[in-house]
N, C-alpha and C positions, 0 to 999 in steps of 0.2 A: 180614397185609397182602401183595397180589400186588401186583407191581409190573410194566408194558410202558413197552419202547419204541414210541411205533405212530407213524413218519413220515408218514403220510397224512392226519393231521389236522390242520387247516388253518383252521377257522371253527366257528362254531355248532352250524351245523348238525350236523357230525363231530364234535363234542361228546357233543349229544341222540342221533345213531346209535349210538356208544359205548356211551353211557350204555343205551337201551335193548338191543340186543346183548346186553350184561352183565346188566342186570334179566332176560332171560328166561331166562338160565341159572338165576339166580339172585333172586328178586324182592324181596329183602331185603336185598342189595344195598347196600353204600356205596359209590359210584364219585367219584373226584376227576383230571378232568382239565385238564392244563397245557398249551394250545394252542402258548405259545409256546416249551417247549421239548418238548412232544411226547410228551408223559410222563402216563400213565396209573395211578393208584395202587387197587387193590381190595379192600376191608373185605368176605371172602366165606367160608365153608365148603365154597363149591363146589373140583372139581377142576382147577386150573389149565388143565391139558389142552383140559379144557370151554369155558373159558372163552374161550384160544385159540382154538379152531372156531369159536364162535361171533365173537370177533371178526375171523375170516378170512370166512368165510360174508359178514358185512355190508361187504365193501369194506375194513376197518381190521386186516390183519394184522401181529400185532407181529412186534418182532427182537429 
């Protein structure tokens, strides 16, 4: 399990970005996110690393 900070998400929408972001790294992919504390948790094989980029790439970079 990966786990971000990502303060930029904020509604829904930022949610489904997230979530695909991460499915394209990864399309098997378990993503679980927590709007209201911002907190992104990922059931992945991929390389963290990747996965960062990708969620910097779509607007959502963690800390």
């Amino acid at each position: 399990m990966i786990e971000f900070q990502v303060p930029a998400i904020s509604c829904a929408h930022c949610v489904r970005a997230v979530t695909e972001a991460v499915q394209e790294v990864d399309p098997q992919a378990k993503v679980d996110v927590d709007v209201q504390t911002k907190h992104v948790k990922v059931q992945s094989g991929a390389e963290p690393a990747k996965l960062v980029a990708a969620l910097t790439e779509a607007g959502y970079p963690p800390h």
